[in-house]
LUMSEVEX-509937 format. One line per 4 residues: number of its first residue (from 0); for each residue z, x negated, y negated of C-alpha. Coordinates in steps of 0.001 Angstrom, whole numbers, plus 500000, padded with zeros to 6 digits. Example, Ala and Ser with C-alpha at 12.3 -4.5 7.8 and 13.67 -1.06 7.14 Angstrom:
<sites>
0 = 507800/487700/504500 | 507140/486330/501060
</sites>
This chain:
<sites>
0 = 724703/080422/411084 | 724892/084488/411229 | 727919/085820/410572 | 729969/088807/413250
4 = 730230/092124/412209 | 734207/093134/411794 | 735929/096388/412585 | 737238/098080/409852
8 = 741132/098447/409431 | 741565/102755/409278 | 739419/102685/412274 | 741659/100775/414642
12 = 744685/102380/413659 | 743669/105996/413910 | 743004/104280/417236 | 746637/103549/417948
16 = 747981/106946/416079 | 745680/109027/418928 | 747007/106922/421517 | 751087/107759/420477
20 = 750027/111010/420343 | 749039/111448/423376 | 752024/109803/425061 | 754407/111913/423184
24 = 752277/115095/424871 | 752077/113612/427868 | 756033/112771/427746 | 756783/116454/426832
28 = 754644/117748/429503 | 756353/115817/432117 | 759775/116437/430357 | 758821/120310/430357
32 = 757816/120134/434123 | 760730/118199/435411 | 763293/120796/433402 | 761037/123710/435117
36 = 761429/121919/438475 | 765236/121680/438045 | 765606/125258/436839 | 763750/126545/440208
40 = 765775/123909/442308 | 769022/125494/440323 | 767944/128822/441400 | 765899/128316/444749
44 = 769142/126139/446278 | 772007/126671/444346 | 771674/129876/443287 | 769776/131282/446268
48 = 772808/132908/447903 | 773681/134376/444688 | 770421/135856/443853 | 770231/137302/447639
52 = 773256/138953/447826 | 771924/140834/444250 | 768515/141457/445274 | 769926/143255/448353
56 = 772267/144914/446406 | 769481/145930/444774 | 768208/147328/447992 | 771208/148328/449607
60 = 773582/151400/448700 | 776442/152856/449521 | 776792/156773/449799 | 780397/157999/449476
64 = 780691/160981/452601 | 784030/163123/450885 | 786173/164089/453894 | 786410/167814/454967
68 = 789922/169387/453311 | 792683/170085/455541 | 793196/174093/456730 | 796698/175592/456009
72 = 797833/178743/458920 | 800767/180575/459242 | 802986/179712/461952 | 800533/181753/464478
76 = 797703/179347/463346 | 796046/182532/461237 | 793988/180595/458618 | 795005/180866/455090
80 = 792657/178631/453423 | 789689/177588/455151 | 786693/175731/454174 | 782846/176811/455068
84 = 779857/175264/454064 | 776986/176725/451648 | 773826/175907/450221 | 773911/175884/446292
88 = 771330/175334/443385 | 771807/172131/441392 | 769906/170649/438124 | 770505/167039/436436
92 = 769956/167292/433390 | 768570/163765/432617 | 765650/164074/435120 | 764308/167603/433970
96 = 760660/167637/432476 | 760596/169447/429202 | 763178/172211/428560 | 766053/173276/431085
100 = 765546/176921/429982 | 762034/177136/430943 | 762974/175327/434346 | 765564/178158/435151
104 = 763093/180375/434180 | 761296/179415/436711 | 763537/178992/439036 | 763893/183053/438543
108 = 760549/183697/440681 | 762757/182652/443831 | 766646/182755/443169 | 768530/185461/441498
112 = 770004/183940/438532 | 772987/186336/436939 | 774201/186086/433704 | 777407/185198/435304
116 = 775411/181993/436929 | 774212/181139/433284 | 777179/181350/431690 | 779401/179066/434400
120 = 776305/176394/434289 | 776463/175961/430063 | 780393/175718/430723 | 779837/173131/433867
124 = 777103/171663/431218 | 779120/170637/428533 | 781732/169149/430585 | 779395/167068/433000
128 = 777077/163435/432534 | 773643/163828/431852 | 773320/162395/434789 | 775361/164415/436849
132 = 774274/167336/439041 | 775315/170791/437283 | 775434/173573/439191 | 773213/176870/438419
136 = 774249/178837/441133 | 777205/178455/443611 | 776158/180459/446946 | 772571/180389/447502
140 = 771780/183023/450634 | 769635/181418/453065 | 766374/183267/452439 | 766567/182438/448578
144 = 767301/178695/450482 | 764447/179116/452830 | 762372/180708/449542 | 762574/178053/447423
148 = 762683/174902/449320 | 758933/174646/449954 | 758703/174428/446032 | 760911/172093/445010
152 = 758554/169356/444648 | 757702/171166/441612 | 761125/170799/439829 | 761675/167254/439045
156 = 765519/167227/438833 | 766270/170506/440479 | 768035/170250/444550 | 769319/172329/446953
160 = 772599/170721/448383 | 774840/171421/451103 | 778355/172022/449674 | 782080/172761/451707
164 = 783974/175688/449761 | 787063/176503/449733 | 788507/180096/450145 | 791549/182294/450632
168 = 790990/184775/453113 | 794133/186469/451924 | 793816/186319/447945 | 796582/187895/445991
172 = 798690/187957/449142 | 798976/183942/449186 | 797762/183088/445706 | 801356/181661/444861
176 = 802801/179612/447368 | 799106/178162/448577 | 798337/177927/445030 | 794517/177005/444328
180 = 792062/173898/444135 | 789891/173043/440858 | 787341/170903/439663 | 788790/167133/439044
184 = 789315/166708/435374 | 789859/163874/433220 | 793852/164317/433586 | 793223/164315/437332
188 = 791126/161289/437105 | 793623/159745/434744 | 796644/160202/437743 | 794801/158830/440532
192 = 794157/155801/438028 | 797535/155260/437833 | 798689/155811/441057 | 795451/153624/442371
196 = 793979/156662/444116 | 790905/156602/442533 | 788366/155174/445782 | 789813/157772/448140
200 = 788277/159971/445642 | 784627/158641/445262 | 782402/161855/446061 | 784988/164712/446041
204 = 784708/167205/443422 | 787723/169171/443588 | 791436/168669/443882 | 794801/170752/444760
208 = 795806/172513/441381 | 799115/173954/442366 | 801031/175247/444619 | 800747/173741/448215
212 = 796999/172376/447530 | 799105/170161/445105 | 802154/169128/446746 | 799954/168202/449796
216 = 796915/167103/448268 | 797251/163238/449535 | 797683/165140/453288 | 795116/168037/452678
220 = 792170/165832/450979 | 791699/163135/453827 | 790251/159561/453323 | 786049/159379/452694
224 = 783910/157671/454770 | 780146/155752/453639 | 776671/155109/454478 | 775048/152339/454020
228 = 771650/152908/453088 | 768485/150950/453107 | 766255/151922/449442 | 762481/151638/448305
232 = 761396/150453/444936 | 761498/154513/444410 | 764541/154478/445287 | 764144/156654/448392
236 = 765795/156114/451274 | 763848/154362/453430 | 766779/154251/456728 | 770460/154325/457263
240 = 771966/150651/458462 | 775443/151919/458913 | 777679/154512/458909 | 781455/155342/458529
244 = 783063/158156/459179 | 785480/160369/456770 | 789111/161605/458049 | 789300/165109/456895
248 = 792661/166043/455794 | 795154/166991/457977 | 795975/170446/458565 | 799240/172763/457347
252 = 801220/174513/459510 | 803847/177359/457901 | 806592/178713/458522 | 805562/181894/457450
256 = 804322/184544/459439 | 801261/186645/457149 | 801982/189561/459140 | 805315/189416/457716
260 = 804240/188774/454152 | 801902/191520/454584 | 804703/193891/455375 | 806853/192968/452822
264 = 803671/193144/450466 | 803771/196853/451261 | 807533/197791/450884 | 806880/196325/447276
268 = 803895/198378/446130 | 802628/197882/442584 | 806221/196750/441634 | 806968/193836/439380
272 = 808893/192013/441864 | 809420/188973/443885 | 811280/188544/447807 | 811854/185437/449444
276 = 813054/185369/452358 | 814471/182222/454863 | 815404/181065/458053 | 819266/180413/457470
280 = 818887/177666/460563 | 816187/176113/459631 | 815548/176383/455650 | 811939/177839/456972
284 = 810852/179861/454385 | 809827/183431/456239 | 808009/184975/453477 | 807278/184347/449697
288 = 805701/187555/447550 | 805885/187595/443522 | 803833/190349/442385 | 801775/191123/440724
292 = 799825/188583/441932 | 796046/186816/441326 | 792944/185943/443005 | 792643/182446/443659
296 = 789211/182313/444835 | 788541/183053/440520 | 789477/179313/440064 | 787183/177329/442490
300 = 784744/176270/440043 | 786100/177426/436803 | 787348/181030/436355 | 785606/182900/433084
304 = 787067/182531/430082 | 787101/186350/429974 | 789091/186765/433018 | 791270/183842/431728
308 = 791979/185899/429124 | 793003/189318/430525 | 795138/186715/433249 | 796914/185134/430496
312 = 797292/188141/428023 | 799134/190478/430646 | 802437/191442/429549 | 802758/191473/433447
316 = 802193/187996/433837 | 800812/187979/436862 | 799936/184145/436932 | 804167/183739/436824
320 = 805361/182310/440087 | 808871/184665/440118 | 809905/183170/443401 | 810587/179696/441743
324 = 809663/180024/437746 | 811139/183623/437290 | 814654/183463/435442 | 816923/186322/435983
328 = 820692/187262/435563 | 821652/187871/439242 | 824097/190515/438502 | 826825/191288/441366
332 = 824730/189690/444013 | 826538/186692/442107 | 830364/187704/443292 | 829937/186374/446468
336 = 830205/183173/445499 | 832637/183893/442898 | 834891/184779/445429 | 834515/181427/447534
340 = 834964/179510/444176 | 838171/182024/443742 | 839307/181364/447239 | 838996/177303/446705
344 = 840237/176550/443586 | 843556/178268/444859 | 843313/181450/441988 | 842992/183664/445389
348 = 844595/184267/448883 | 842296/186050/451252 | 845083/188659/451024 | 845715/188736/447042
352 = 845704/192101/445452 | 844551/192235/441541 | 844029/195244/439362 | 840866/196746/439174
356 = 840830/199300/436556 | 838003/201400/434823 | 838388/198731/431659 | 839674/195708/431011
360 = 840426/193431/427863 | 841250/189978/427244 | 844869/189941/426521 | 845183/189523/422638
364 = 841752/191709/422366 | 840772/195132/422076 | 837030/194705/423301 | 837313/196840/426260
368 = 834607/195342/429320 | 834000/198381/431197 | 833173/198604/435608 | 830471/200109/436539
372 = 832828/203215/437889 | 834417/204555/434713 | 837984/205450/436694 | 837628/201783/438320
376 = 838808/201027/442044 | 842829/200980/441541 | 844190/197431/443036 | 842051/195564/445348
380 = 841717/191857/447122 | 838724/189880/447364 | 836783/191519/450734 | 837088/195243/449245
384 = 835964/194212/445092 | 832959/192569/447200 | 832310/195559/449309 | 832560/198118/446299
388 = 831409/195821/443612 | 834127/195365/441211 | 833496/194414/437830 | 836966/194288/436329
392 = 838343/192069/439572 | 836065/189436/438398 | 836376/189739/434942 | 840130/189034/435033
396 = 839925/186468/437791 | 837314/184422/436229 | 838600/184308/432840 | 841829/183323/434160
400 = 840859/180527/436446 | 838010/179567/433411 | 834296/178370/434005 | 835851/174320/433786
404 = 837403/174718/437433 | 835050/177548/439024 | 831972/175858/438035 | 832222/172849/440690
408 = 832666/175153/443745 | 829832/177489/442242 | 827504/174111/441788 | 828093/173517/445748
412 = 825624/176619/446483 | 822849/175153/444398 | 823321/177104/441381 | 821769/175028/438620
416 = 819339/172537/440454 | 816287/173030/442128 | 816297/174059/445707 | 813582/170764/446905
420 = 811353/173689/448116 | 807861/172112/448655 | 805766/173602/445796 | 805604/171727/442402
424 = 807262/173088/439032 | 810544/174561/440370 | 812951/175612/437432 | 816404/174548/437766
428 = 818171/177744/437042 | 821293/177730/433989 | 824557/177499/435800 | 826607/177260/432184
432 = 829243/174686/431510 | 830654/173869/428050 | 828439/170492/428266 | 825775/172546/428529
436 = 826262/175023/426137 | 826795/172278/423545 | 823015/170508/424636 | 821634/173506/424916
440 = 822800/174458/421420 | 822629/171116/419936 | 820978/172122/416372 | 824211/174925/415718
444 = 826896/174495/413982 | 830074/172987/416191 | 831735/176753/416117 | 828594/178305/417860
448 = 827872/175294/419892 | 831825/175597/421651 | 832619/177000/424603 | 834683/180287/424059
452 = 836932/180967/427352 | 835722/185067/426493 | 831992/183740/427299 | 833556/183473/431173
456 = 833999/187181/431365 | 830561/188448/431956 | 829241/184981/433971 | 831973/186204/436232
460 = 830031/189000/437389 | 826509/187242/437334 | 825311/187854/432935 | 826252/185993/430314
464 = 824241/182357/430266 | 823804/183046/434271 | 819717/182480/435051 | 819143/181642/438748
468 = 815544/181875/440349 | 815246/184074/444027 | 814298/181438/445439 | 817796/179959/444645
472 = 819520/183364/445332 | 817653/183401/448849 | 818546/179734/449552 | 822438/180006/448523
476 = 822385/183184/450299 | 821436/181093/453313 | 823669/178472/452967 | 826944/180865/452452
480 = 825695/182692/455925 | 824921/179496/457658 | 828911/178492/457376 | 827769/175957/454590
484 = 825366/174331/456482 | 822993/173426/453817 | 818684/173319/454815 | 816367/172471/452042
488 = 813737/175453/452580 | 810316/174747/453467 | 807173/176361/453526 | 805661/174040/455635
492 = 806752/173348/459542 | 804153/171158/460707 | 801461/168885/459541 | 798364/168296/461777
496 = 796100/165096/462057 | 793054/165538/463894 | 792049/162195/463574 | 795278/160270/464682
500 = 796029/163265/467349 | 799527/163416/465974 | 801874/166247/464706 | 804255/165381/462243
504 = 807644/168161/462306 | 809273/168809/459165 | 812446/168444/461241 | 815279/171196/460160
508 = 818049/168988/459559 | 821472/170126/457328 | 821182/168348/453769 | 824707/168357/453378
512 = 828052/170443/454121 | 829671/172676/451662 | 833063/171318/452055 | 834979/174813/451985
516 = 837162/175893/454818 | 835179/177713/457542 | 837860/180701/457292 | 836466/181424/453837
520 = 833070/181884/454844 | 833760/184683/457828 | 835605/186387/455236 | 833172/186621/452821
524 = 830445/187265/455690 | 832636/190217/456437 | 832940/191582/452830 | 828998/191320/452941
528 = 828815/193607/456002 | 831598/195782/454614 | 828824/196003/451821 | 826409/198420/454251
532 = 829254/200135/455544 | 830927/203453/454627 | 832702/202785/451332 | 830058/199875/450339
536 = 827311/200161/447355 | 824437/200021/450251 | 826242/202564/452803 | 822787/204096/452432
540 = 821044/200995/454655 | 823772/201510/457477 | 823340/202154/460902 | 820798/199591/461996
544 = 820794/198196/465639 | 821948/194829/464783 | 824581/193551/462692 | 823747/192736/458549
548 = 825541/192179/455462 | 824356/192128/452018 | 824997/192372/447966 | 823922/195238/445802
552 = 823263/193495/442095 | 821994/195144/438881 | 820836/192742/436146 | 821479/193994/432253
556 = 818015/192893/430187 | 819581/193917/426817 | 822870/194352/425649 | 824885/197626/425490
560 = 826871/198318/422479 | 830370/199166/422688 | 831197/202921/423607 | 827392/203392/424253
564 = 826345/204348/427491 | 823410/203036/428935 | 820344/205073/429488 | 816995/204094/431047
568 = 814909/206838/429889 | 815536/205783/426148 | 814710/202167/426679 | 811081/200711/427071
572 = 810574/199651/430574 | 810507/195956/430147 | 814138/196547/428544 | 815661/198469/431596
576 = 818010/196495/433819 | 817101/194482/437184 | 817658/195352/440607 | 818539/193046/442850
580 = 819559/192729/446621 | 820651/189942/448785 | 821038/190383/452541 | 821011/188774/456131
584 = 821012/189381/459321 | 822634/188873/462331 | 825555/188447/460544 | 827208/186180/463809
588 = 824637/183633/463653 | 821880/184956/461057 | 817548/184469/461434 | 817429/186039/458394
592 = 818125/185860/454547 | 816271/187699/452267 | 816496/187965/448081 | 814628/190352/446416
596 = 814665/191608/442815 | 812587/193951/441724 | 812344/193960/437543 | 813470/196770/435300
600 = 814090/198391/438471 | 817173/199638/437846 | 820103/199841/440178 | 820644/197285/442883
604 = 820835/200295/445667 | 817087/200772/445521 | 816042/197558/446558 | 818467/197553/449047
608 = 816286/199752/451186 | 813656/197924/451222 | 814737/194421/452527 | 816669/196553/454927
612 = 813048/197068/456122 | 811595/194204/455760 | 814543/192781/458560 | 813649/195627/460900
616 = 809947/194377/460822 | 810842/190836/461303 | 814067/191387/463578 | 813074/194478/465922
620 = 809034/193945/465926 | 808137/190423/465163 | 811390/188737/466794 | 811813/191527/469143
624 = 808324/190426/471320 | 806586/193207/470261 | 802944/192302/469707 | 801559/193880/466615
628 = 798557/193637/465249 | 798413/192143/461402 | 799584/195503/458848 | 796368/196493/456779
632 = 793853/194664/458994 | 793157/192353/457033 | 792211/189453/459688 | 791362/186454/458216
636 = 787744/185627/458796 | 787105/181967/460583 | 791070/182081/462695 | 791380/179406/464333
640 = 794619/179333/466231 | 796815/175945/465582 | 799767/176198/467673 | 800429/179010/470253
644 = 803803/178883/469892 | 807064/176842/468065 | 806588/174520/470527 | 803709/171761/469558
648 = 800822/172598/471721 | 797430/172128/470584 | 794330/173829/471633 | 791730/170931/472050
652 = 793120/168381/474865 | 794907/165326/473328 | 793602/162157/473325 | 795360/160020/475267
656 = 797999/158506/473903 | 798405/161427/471440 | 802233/161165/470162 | 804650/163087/468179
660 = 805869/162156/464926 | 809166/163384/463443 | 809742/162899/460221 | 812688/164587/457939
664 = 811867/166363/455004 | 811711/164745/452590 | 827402/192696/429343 | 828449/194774/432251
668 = 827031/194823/435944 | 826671/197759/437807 | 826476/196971/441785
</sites>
């Protein structure tokens, strides 16, 4: 019998090893395929809304459109800050082949490039993204426009955009009370942050600085609007799906009149100097000059560092606002209301005679404080130490009655606390009190921190710690004439919005009443006018052909030692004393209160003149129908008339149901 050939043993179980192998691939393949068919059923039907929302995202953008800024006119609708639009010359950085030098370079062959241009794009340059676009040159003329568009497609990174400007048609003239827009800065972007501003702000480049373009800025800048734009893998845009519109800002409307300010602009010449003046009825502030002045079209896009310099280095200061920052003594334009505080507390009768000699001392004392007229004025009451300026009335009086029980009646004029006007940065004045002597000179010694009843003799006649603002003198002036009516002044009247066809009023509404009897305030009135009459310190403004009253004041700047007399030809100029002048007019029911000091001007009789002036211009010209044109023709390019009159009457026809809006406002003196 044969015997059958067997298998050998490795052989069959390499056999069975090939055989696991292959089902452990073939289980990993399937295992690998089922997990790739989950993830695309993950992302193909769960995902898939997801994923389409981001791809179109992707596709889709959104392109902020800044809204056009608001206008601001005088109360004739004469534009005093406009906007107009202008091609300029823009590089980013980040997409520029090779060197940005040789680019400009370049560039040279069809724009004129300044040093000036150079110089404000390495200062934009530093401060800007890579990314962002950095302007070379602001104002591009259109045949440099026309010039070098055809080229552009050789300057990866360079454009030529359309931009809105901003100017001031009247420079110096407005530069304080408009104030001035700027780039946005991190401090800027930092506020609207915090106040949750930030998306109203998505395109816009510039914001309100100071001044009005601050206060106003949430009225003047508007609300932007967006298209939605449809974008290639190049991202070029390929159409526009959808468009919103911006809401430019709304548009200012003053109470000032620029012919006005131009006038009183020329009384003041190249005087260091500042006038306000208001409507006593309304708290409508008239006109508004501190000189010298500056240009505010130098701070648009960033203002030189040398001009900076010279700006901030002048011992004129002309970037002070002296309407509402400047500090002054008010000298014996302060008696008026030293006399209603006399005639309240009960120290005075209308009819109360005091002496009034050439010198006076405390009793106990032999520190003689002088008046201004060495033989004095004999024994006077109240109306006639007003009318010829009195110093030694007031000393005596005030000492006796003491800064403790004056200083209430004094506080009811404003003295002390800001007036509300609508700018930003108003100083409060220093009317003194013991409490604030003792805060103010915390780090003393208690002796020098006390009050001393002597330190009541000169604040009696407007030294001492006295420091009021015009723009306070002006608006307790106003509030005295108005029979204690109080107004909270107001540059702006009206506010404009195009886009809801509404006008909202600041409505003139009193703030308050001073409380004093109404007898009190005719008397004074009548002092004031006794003032410009024969006898008075301003006799010389007499004679007009309407009734007005006013207060010669001159302000001491330095000290005069006892026995010395003071002379202005030995001192340096910034040294010599203020002059200062209060006055209104009608004095029966007044349109008119005007404060003007003019520094180290020396005696208040010379500025008297020129506010006497100022209310013929305004009074007899302006108020009396005559139709003038503007002083110094200097029309403001681009007018667009507002309102044709106090009454709210707009040019372009109303929509229909266009409405109205109220809303409310929010040492020794020489006369």
């Amino acid at each position: 019998m044969k015997e059958q050939p067997t298998t050998p043993l490795p052989d069959i179980q390499a056999g069975k090893d090939f055989k696991l192998r292959l089902g452990v691939a073939f289980g990993l393949i399937v295992l690998a395929f089922g997990a790739l068919a989950a993830r695309f059923a993950y992302l193909q039907i769960d995902q898939h809304q997801n994923y389409t929302a981001r791809a179109t995202t992707n596709r889709i953008t959104l392109i902020p459109t800044p809204p056009v800024r608001g206008e601001i006119v005088d109360t004739n609708g004469v534009v005093l800050a406009r906007n107009y639009p202008v091609f300029s010359l823009e590089l980013i950085p980040k997409q520029i082949d090779g060197k940005i030098e040789d680019t400009i370079e370049a560039l040279r062959a069809y724009v004129d490039i300044s040093e000036a241009d150079l110089k404000r794009f390495k200062k934009f340059r530093a401060e800007y993204r890579s990314y962002e676009k950095v302007p070379l040159k602001l104002k591009l003329t259109t045949d440099e426009a026309s010039q070098l568009a055809p080229h552009l497609y050789r300057f990866p990174g360079v454009e030529i955009n359309a931009r809105t400007f901003r100017e001031y048609p009247f420079g110096p003239l407005t530069a304080h009370f408009l104030g001035y827009i700027g780039r946005i800065s991190d401090k800027d972007q930092d506020k609207l942050k915090e106040e949750e501003r930030t998306a109203l702000y998505r395109g816009t480049t510039h914001i309100g600085k100071s001044g009005l373009e601050s206060y106003y800025e949430p009225q003047l800048h508007g609300n932007p609007g967006y298209q939605e734009v449809e974008k290639d893998a190049h991202g070029d845009i390929v159409r526009v799906l959808r468009s919103v519109p911006q809401q430019s800002g709304q548009t200012l409307k003053l109470a000032l009149d620029i012919r006005l300010q131009q006038e009183a602009d020329r009384l003041i010449g190249n005087r260091r100097a500042a006038m306000v003046a208001i409507d006593p009825q309304t708290g409508g502030v008239l006109t508004f000059i501190s000189k010298p002045s500056f240009n505010p079209n130098l701070f648009l896009d960033g203002i030189d560092s040398e001009t900076w310099k010279q700006l901030n280095e002048d011992w004129q200061r002309p970037l002070l606002n002296r309407v509402t920052q400047g500090l002054y003594p008010p000298g014996s334009t302060f008696k008026p209301f030293m006399g209603m505080a006399l005639l309240e507390s009960g120290k005075l009768k209308m009819n109360t005679i005091v002496p009034a000699p050439g010198a006076w001392s405390i009793p106990g004392s032999t520190h003689l404080f002088r008046d201004s007229v060495r033989r004095g004025h004999g024994a006077v009451n109240l109306s006639t130490a007003i009318q010829v300026s009195s110093d030694t009335f007031f000393y005596r009086t005030g000492y006796e009655t003491g800064i403790e029980k004056l200083r209430p009646y004094l506080a009811e004029f404003g003295f002390g606390e800001a007036t509300g006007i609508d700018l930003p940065n108003e100083y409060r004045g220093i009317l003194p009190s013991p409490e604030w002597k003792e805060k103010r000179f915390a780090k003393l010694p208690p002796s020098q921190r006390q009050w001393h009843p002597a330190e009541m003799v000169p604040v009696s006649i407007g030294q001492g710690y006295n420091a009021y603002t015009p723009m306070q003198m002006a608006h307790a002036l106003a509030s005295l004439v108005n029979d204690g009516e109080v107004y909270r002044p107001h540059l702006v009247k009206e506010m404009l919005d195009y886009n809801k066809q509404q006008i909202t009023l600041i409505e003139p509404k009193p703030t308050r009443q001073i409380p004093f009897k109404q007898e009190y305030f005719e008397y004074i009135k009548n002092a004031m006018r006794k003032v410009v009459g024969p006898g008075g310190t301003a006799r010389a403004i007499g004679g007009a052909p309407y009734t007005l009253g006013g207060k010669t004041g001159t302000a001491q700047v330095v000290q005069i030692k006892q026995g010395k007399t003071y002379n202005a030809a030995a001192l340096r100029e910034q040294h010599r004393d203020h002059a200062w002048f209060i006055g209104f007019a009608p004095v029966d029911k007044p349109k008119i209160a005007v404060a003007l000091i003019l520094e180290n001007g020396g005696w208040g009789a010379t500025a008297a003149p020129l506010v006497r002036k100022l209310m013929d211009y305004y009074l007899l010209t302006l108020q009396g129908g005559t139709n003038t044109a503007m002083p110094g023709d200097q029309g403001a390019p681009g007018s667009n008339p507002i309102l044709d009159s106090e009454e709210h009457i707009i040019p372009l026809q109303p929509a229909s149901g266009f409405q109205t809006g109220i809303a409310p406002a929010s040492g020794v003196s020489a006369p």
